[in-house]
N, C-alpha and C positions, 0 to 999 in steps of 0.2 A: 496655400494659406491654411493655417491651423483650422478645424473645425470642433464643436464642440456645442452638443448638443440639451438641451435641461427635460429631455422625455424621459422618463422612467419607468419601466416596463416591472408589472410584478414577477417575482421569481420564488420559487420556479415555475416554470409553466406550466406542467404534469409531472408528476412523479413517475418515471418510468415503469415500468413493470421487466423483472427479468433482465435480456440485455437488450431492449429497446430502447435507443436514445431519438429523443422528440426530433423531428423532421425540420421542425421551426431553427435548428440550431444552423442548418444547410441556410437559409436567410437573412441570418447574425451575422454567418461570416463572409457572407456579402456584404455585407454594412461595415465590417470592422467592431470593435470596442462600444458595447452598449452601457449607459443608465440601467441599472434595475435594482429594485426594492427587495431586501429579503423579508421573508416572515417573523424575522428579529435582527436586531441590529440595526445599524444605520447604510443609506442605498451607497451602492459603487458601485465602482465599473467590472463588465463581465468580459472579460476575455477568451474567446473562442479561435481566434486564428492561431496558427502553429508557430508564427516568429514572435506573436505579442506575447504567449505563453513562455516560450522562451527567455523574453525579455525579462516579464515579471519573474521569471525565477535565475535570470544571469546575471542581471545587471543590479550593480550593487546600491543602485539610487530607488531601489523598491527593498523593503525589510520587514520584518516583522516588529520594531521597536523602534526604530530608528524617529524619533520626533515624537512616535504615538505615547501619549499618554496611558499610566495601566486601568484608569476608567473609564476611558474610551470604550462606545456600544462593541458590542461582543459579534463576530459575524459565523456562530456557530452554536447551535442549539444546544443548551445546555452544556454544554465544555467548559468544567474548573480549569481542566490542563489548559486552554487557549488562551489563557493570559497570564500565564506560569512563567514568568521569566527566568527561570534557573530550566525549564526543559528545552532540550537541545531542538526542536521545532518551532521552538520560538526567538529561535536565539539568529545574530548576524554573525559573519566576520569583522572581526575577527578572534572574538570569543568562541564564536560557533566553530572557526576552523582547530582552535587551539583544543577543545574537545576530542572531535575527529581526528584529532592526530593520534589521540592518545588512542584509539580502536583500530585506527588504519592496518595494524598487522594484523589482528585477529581475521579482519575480513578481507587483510590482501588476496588475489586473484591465487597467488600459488599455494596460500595456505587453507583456503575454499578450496581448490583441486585436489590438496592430501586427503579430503575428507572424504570423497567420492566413497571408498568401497567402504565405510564404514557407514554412508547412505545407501550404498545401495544393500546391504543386510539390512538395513531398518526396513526399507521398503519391501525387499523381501518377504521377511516377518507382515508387514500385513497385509499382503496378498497372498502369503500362507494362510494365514486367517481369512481374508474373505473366500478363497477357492473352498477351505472347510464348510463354508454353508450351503456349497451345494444347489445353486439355483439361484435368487434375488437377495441383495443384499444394499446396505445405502452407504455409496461412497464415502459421502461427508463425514458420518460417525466412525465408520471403518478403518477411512484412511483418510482421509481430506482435514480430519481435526484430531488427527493421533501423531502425522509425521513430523510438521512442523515443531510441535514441543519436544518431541524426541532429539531431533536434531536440535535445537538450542541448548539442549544437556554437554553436548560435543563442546558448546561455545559456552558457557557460562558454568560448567559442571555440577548446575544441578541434579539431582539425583531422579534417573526416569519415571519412580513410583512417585514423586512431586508435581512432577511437570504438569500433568492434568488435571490437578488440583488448583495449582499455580492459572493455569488457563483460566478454567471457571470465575477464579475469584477476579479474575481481568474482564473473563464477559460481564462478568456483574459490573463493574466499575466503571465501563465504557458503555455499556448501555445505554439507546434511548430511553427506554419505557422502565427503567431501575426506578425505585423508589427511592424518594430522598434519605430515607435511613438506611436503607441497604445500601445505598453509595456510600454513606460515610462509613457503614462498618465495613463493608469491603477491602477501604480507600486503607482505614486503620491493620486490617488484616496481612492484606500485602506489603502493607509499612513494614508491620512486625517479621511479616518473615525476611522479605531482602535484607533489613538488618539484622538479622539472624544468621542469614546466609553470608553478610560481608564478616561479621565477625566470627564466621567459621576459616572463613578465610586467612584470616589475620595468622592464624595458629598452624595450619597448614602448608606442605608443597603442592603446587597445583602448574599446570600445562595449560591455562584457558584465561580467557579475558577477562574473567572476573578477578583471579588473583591479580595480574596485570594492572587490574584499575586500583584493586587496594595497595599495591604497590605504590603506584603514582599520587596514593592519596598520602599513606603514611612515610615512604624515605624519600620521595622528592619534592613531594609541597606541589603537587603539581595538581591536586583536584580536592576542593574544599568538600564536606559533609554531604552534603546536599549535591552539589553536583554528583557525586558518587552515585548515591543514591537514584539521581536523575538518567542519572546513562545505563544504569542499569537497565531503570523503567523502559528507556528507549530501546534500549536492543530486545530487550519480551514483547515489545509492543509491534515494535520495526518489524522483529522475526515472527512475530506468529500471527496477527490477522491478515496482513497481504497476503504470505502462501497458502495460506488454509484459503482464503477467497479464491486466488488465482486458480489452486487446483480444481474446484469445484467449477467456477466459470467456464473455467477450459475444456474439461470436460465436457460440459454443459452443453456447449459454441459445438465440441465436434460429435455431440451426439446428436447435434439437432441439424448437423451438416454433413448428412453419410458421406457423401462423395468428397469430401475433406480426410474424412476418417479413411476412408480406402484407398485414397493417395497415400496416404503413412503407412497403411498395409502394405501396397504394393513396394512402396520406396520409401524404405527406412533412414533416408540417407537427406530425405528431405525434412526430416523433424526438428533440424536447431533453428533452423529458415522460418519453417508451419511454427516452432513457439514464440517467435518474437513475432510474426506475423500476429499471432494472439495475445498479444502483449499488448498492441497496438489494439488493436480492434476492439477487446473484451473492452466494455467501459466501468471504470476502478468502482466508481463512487455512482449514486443513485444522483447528483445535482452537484456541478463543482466540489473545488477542493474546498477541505474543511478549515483551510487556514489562507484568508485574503493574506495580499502585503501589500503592504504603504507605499505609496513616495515620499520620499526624502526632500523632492525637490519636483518642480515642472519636469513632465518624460514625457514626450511625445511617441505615439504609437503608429500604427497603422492607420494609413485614412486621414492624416493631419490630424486626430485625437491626442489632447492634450489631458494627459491627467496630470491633476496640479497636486502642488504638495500638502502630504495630509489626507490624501485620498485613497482609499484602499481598491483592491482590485480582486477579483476573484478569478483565478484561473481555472477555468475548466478543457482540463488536458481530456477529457476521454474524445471531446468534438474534437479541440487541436490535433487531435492524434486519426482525425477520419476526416482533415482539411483537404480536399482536392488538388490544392493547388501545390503540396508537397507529395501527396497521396496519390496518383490517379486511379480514379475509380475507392476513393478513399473508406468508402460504407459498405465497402463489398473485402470480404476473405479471398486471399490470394497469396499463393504459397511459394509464388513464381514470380515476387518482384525484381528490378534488376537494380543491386546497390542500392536497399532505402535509406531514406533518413530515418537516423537514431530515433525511437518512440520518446514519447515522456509520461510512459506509465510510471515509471519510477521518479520522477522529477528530472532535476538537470543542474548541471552545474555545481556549486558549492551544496547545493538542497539535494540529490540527486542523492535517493537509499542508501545509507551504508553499507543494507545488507542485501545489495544485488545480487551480486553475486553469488553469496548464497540459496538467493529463493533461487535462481535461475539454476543453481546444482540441483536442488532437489525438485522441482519441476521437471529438468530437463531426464533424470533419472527413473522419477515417478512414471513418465510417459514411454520413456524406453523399455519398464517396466512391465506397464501395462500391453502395450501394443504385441509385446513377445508372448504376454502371457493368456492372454484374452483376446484376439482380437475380433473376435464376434461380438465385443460386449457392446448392448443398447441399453436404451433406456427401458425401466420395465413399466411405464406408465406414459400417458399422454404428457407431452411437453409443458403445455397450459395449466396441467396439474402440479407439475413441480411446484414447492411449495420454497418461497423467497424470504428471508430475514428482514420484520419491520423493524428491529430493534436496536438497528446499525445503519450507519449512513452509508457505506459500503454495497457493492452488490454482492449478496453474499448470498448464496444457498443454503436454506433449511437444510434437507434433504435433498437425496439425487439416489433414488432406488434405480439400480442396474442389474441387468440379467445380464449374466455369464458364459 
């Protein structure tokens, strides 16, 4: 028999610190799909189990618009883009697919593998730079928030002396603690250059997805103004804070797990394994994802939990992704699983990153990188000191000072 309960639990429970995910979430998914209250917005349901999360991101009777109203409460602090119906995070099938078609070669699986040796000289270059300092240096600034814009230069042919610029003016815009005029001049900022940048385009031969896209805009009628504009935003967005986060986490996870880290020392052969293991483990975001989805219709879940229609759901993949019951021993690092199930750091399904593939190049490079080049590197401070991003909903490292 269906069950369905009217408790509401406030959310979140603690704000994590670091990559500590609250113990209480091992409890949830015993219970199945809870009630909880956010600090804004209106209450839904939380999903912490590994097939519920699934669902809410497979099954096409959960959306992001589908029935919802656009004044519908907002279930994400401050976020203009969350109720943006022209960005592709907001969008269903099969608009949203017909998007993603139009990017599918840029970031198919064999045209990510051409890029490899032109990632791995970028990475190169900045572990030539940090070995130049000679002693302690901070990942994150060094390399952790230099690679990822480099590489999206590859993909969108921005020019490298931009790309950093380009960043900034993104951290500013996505920020929690922005100011509301700094957001808008920001918001205006980045306007003016992508449009600057597609109309460079126009005039131009170019090898990369942004001609591509102006293509599809101007000879086939196949992506309006604004969209254009929108997919742009999405692939700068897609491409540069997950990696810059991941690397730093990752890091982070195997500086404060030597005996992780000396397994990749010893067997180099074990690190495609060790990175999706960390894939899974690291937790993305500091409390759920930033974008509930509706049903469309009654879905029942796990547990005979019925979410009715009209009810939003929040998925929180970093628990789903440490469920026991897919995972054993799910909250524990283990480099030596046999055949796991696919993580849902990147989402899944039809929502499922465009640009997986890519982080996972430059990830996978970045580490093959480091480990030949350094492999004594620690941390050069107390763990508890490292210093965490309030400013991002994301778990995202300030700093991460390493000695060499």
């Amino acid at each position: 028999m269906a069950v369905k309960t009217d408790e509401i639990m406030e959310y979140p429970f603690v704000l994590d610190q670091a990559l500590d995910v609250d113990p209480v979430y091992k409890e949830l998914q015993a219970k199945g799909p809870v009630r909880v209250k956010l600090p804004f917005g209106e209450p839904c349901w939380l999903a912490t189990r590994y097939e519920d999360v699934r669902t809410v991101y497979g099954d096409r009777r959960f959306g992001r618009v589908l029935g919802i109203p656009r004044d519908a409460p907002g279930v994400w602090i401050g976020a203009v883009m969350a109720k943006d119906p022209t960005m592709l995070v907001n969008m269903d099938p099969p608009e949203q697919a017909r998007l993603r078609r139009l990017t599918s070669s840029a970031f198919s699986p064999r045209r990510i593998a051409s890029l490899r040796d032109q990632v791995q000289v970028m990475v190169d270059e900045l572990l030539d730079e940090m070995a130049d300092q000679n002693g302690t240096v901070d990942f994150v600034s060094m390399f952790g928030r230099q690679l990822p814009p480099r590489v999206l230069t590859l993909i969108l042919g921005v020019p490298v002396a931009e790309a950093q610029q380009f960043r900034l003016w993104v951290d500013t815009l996505t920020g929690f603690d922005t100011e509301p005029d700094a957001r808008h001049a920001a918001e205006e900022t980045v306007h003016e250059y992508v449009t600057a940048l597609i109309a460079k385009r126009r005039s131009e031969e170019a090898d990369d997805l942004l001609h591509s896209l102006v293509h599809a805009h101007d000879d086939d009628d196949r992506l309006n103004e604004e969209e254009l504009y929108n997919l742009t935003m999405a692939v700068w967005l897609g491409g540069l804070e997950t990696t810059v986060n991941q690397l730093g986490t990752t890091l982070f996870a195997l500086m404060t797990h030597r005996s992780h880290w000396q397994e990749l020392i010893d067997n180099r052969d074990l690190l495609p394994a060790a990175l999706e293991e960390l894939w899974r483990w690291v937790p993305s975001f500091k409390y759920g994802v930033p974008f509930a989805r509706w049903a469309s219709e009654d879905v029942e879940l796990s547990g005979g939990v019925v979410v009715r229609a009209g009810e939003p759901v929040l998925p929180e993949h970093s628990v789903a992704n440490r469920d026991e019951s897919v995972f054993p021993n799910g909250w524990e690092i283990d480099f030596h699983r046999h055949a796991p199930r696919a993580h849902l750091s990147l989402a899944f399904g039809a929502h499922r990153c465009m640009g997986a593939h890519l982080a996972h190049l430059e990830i996978q490079v970045a580490f093959e990188s480091l480990l030949r080049r350094f492999p004594h590197l620690d941390l050069a401070l107390p763990a508890d000191e490292v210093r965490w991003s309030e400013s991002t909903f994301m778990r995202s490292v300030e700093a991460l000072p390493v000695a060499m």
